[in-house]
C-alpha positions in Angstrom: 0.0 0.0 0.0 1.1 3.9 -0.8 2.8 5.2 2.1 -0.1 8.0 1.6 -2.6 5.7 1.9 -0.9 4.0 5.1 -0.4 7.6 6.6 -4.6 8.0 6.3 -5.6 4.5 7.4 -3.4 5.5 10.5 -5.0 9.1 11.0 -8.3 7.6 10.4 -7.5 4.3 12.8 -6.0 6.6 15.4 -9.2 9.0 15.5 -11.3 6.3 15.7 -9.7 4.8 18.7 -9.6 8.4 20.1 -13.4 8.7 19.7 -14.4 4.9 21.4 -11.6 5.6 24.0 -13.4 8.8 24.9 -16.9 7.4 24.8 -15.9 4.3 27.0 -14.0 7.2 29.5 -11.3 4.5 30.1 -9.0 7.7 31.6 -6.9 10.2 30.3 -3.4 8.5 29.8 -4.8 6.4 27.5 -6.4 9.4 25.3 -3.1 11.1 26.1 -1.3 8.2 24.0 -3.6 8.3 21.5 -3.3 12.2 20.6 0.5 11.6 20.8 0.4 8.4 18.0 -1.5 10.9 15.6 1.4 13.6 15.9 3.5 10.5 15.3 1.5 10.0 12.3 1.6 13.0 10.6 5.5 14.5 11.6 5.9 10.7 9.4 3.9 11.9 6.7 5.5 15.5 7.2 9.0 14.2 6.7 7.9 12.7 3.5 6.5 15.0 2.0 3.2 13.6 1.6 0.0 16.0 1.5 -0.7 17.5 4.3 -2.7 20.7 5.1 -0.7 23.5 4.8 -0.7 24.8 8.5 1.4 21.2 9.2 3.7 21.4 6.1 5.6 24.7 5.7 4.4 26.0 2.2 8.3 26.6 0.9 9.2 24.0 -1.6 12.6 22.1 -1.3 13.6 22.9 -4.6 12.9 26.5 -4.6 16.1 29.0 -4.7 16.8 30.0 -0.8 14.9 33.8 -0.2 18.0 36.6 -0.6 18.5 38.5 2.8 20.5 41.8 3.0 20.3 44.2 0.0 17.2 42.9 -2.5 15.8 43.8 -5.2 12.1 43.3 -5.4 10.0 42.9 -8.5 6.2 43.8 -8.8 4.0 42.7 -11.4 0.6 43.1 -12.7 -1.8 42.2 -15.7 -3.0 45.3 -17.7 -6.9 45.8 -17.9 -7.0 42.0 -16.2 -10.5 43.2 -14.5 -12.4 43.9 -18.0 -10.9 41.4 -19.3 -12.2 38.6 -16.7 -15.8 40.8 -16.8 -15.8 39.9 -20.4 -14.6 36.2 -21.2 -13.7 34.3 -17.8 -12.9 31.2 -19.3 -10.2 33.0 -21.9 -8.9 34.7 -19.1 -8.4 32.0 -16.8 -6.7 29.7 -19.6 -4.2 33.1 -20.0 -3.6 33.7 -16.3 -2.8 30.1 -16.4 -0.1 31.0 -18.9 1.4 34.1 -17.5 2.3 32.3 -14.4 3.8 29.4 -15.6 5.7 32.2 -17.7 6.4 34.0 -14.5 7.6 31.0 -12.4 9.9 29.3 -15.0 11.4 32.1 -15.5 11.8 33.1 -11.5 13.3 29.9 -11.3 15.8 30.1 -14.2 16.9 33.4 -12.5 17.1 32.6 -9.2 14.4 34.4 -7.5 12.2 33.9 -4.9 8.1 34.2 -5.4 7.2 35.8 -2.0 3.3 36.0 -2.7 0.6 36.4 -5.3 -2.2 38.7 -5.2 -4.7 37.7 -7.8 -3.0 38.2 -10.9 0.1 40.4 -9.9 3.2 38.8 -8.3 5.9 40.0 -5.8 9.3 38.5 -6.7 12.6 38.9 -4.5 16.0 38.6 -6.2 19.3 39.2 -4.3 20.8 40.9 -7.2 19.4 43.8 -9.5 21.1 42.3 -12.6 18.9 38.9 -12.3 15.8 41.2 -11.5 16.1 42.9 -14.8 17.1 39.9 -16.5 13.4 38.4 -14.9 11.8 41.6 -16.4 13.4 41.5 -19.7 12.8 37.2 -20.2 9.2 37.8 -19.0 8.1 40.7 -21.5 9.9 38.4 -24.4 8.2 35.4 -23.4 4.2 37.1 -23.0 5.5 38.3 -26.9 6.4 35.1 -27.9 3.6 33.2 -26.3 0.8 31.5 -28.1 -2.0 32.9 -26.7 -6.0 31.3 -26.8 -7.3 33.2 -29.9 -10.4 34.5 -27.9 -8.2 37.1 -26.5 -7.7 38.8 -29.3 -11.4 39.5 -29.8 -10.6 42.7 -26.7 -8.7 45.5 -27.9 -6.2 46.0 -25.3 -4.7 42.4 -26.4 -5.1 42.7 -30.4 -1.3 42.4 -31.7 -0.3 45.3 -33.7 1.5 44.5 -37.4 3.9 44.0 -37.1 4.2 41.1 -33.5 7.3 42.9 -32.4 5.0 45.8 -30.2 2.4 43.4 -28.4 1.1 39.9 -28.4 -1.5 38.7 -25.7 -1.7 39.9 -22.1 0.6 43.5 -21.3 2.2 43.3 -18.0 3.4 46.6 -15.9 6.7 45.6 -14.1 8.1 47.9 -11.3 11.7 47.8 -9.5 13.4 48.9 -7.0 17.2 47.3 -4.9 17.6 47.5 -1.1 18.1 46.5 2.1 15.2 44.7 3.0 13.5 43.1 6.6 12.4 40.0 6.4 9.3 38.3 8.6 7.7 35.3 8.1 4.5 35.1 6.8 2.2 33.6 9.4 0.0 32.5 7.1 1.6 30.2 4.6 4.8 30.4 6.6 6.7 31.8 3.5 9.4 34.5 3.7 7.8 37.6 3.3 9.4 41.5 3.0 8.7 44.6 4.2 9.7 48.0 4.4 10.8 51.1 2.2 12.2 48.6 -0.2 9.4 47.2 -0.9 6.6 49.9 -0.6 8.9 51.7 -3.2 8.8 48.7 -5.5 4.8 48.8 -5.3 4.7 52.6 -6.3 7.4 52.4 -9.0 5.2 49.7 -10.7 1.7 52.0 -10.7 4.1 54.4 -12.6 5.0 51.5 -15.2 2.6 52.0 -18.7 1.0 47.9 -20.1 4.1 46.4 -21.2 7.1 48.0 -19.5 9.8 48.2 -17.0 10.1 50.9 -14.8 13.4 51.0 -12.4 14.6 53.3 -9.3 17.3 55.2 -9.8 19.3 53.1 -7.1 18.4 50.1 -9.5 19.5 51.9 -12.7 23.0 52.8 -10.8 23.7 49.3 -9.8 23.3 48.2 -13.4 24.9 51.4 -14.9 27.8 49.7 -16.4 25.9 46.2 -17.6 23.3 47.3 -19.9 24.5 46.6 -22.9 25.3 43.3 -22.4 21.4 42.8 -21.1 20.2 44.0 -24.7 18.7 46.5 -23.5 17.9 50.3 -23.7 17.5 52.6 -20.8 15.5 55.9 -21.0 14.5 58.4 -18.1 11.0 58.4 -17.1 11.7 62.0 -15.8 10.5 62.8 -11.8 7.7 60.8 -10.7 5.8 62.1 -7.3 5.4 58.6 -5.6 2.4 58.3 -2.7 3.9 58.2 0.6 7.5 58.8 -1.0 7.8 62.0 -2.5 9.9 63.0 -5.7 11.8 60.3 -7.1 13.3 59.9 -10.8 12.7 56.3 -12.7 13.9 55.1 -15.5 12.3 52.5 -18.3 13.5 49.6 -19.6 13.1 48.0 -23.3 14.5 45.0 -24.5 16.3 45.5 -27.5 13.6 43.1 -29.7 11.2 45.5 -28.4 12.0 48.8 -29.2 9.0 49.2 -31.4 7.0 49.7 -28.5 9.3 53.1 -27.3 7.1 55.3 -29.7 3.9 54.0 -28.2 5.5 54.6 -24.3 6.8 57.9 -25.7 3.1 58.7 -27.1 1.8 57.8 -23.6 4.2 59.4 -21.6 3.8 62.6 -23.9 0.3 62.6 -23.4 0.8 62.1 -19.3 2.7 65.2 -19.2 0.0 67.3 -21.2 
């Protein structure tokens, strides 16, 4: 028999016992052994890894690259328009969620980041170095372009790829930046490693600044990676002096992947149209 099936019958067997032993009141040592078999039980089915609720199992995978500590740079992401978009065709929209996160996740893996948390369709990603966040950020915005998405999304506007596919293709995703020293708590919910702080409130705010389909960095991001954008194919433009809530004043800066740079008219047309 499965060793998950054994760990149930046991749970199940152990319960049982629990429940006669409590109905016969044969005394409290022996429902004392009995609670303590069941914790047996399930540290066993806890130490291999076999499904159990999440407030016994903690939630981070084995597998999974270790959170960063120290100086981090933290990513935020989220879906353009996602809320008309679900209003209008659920089933579409769940099929491309469904895509755009395995996008996201292979590709926090392959760089070596850390998924702190999820909040409906937008993500919050720690990486321990600014050059593998903006690596993330570029890989991501290639791969929604080179994605094949369900061809019901392309009945809404705000997905319908321009001629030619090197400007948009499927879902647009807003990506904001920002590198430092960040405190780290535990989340007492799914026991994950979660962040808080200026770094990350900054992040959040840089990324409401970020137009569908672009990168927007802090100035302390764009200064660690000063000397290494060339060899990340990709151009760096100032967004000018943003007034950030809760912050104040600070000056961003956009990034474009160089197979992309068809889309820096349409940000320029945007951010032209912003200023007026």
């Amino acid at each position: 028999m499965a060793s998950t099936e054994m760990g149930s019958l046991q749970v199940k067997y152990s319960m049982k016992l629990l429940s006669n032993a409590t109905h016969r009141l044969i005394g409290v040592r022996e429902v004392t052994r009995l609670i303590e078999g069941m914790h047996t039980t399930l540290e066993s089915l806890r130490e291999y890894k076999m499904y159990v609720p999440q407030v016994v199992l903690p939630a981070e995978k084995h597998c999974e690259t270790a959170p960063p500590h120290g100086k981090v740079a933290i990513v935020f992401t989220d879906i353009h328009n996602s809320t008309s978009l679900w209003e209008a065709d659920p089933l579409t929209m769940d099929q491309s969620l469904n895509m755009h996160n395995d996008i996201q996740r292979q590709l926090i893996e392959v760089h070596a980041g850390y998924e702190v948390k999820t909040m409906g369709d937008a993500f919050m990603i720690a990486f321990q170095t600014a050059i593998a966040a903006l690596r993330f950020g570029r890989d991501v915005q290639l791969s929604l372009l080179d994605a094949e998405w369900p061809v019901a999304l392309y009945d809404y506007t705000n997905t319908a790829p321009y001629v030619p596919k090197s400007i948009w293709n499927g879902l647009r995703v807003r990506m904001g930046m920002h590198i430092g020293q960040g405190s780290v708590e535990r989340n007492p919910v799914n026991s994950r490693t979660d962040y808080k702080g200026p770094v990350v409130n900054k992040a959040a705010r840089i990324e409401s600044e970020a137009l569908p389909g672009m990168i927007v960095v802090s100035k302390e991001l764009y200064l660690a990676l000063e000397n290494s954008f060339a060899q990340l194919e990709v151009t760096v433009r100032s967004l000018g002096e943003r007034l950030l809530k809760g912050i104040g004043p600070v000056e961003l800066f956009y990034v474009t992947p160089h197979r992309l740079t068809d889309r820096e008219k349409v940000f320029l047309d945007a951010i032209n149209e912003r200023a007026d």
